[in-house]
N, C-alpha and C positions, 0 to 999 in steps of 0.2 A: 837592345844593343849589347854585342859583346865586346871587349876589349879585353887586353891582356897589357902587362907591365914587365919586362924582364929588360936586360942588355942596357945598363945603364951605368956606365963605369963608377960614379959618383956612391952604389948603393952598396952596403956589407951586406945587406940578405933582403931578398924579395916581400918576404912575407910578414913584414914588420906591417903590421893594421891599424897604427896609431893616426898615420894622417887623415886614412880614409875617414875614419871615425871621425877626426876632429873637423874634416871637410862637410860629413854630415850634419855635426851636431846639432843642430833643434829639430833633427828628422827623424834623431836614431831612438825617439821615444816613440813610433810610429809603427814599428815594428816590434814581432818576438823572435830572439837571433836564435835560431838551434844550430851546432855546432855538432858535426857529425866526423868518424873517420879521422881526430885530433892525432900527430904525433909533434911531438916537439916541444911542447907547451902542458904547464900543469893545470888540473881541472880546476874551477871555482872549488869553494871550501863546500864541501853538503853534497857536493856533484863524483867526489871521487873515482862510484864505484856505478856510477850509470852510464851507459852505450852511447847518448849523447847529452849533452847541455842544454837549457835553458837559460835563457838569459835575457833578460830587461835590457832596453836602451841604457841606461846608468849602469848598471854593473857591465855591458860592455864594453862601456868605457873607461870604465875602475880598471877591469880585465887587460886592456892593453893601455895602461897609463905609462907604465914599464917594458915597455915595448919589448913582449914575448915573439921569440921566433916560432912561428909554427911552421913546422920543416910539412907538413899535409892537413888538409883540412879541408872541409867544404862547411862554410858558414848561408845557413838559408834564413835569406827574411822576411819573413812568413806576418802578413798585415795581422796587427794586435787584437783584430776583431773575429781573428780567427779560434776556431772551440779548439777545445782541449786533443780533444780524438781526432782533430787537424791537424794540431801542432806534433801531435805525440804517432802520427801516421807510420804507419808500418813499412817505411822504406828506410833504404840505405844507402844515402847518400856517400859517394866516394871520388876519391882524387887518385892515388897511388897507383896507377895503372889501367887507368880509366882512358879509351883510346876516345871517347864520345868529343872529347875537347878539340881534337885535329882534327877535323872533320866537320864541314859543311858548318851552320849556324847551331852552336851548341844550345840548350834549353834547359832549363833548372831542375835539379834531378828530384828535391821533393814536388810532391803533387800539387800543392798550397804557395811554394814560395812565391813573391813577388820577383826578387833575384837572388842571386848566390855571391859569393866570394869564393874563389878556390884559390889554395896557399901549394903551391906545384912543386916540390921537391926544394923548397928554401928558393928555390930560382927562377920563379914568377908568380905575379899572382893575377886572377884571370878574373873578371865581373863579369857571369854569364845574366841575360834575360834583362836587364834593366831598361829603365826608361830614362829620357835623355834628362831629365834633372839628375837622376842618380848616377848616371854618365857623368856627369857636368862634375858633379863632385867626385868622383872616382878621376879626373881629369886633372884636376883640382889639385889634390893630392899627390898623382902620379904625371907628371906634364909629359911623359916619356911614354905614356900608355899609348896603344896602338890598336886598330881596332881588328879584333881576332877573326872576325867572318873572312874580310878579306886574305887574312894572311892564311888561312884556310884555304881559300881557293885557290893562291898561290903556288901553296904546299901540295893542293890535287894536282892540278896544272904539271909539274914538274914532275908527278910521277906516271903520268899518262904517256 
């Protein structure tokens, strides 16, 4: 399931991920979060100077406790039994100009993730590839979420 979160007068910035997270919590130990294509938001301590992050359910939650804006981002979460040379997979997951999102039923850009989070220029944030508990929570969190397949075929529709 895809949905997307934007257009919501009540909100200062989209890509605040504290609720999601807190909507998850006794799930988000379930996964390993990599964090790919970050602008906006500072690294974990250790992580500075690395391409992407790793991160535990608990430090992701330490992570947005202080509800960091991350103006881009694509966060994959990648089941915790997955190996190293899974997690540490040689792609490059991206947001910033990434046209795959408007279009037809988007799919999670690393190879391994279960679903994504995409943080879309401060002014949506999108749950590609999930399944309907993680929906439910992502729902949860965002009651204003909308589900992005359809607004996709919308969006084709109208240019046809």
């Amino acid at each position: 399931m895809n949905l997307i979160f934007e257009k919501a007068p009540h909100v200062r910035w989209y890509s605040d991920l504290k609720p999601f997270v807190t909507a998850l919590a006794s799930r988000l130990d379930e996964f390993v979060w990599r964090f790919d294509a970050v602008e906006g938001a500072f690294p974990p301590q250790g992580q500075e100077d690395d391409d992407f992050w790793i991160l535990s359910g608990n430090a992701f939650a330490d992570l947005v406790e202080d509800h960091p804006q991350f103006t881009w981002a694509v966060v994959s979460a990648l089941a915790k039994h997955c190996s190293g040379d899974e997690i540490n997979a040689l792609c490059v997951p991206y947001a910033d100009g990434n046209p795959t999102f408007w279009t037809g039923s988007p799919r999670p850009q690393h190879p391994f993730a279960e679903f994504e989070i995409v943080c879309w220029d401060g002014s949506a944030t999108l749950l590609i590839g999930a399944d309907e508990s993680i929906a439910a929570a992502f729902q949860t969190a965002y009651p204003e979420a909308i589900d992005l397949d359809r607004e996709n075929e919308d969006r084709d529709r109208t240019k046809r």
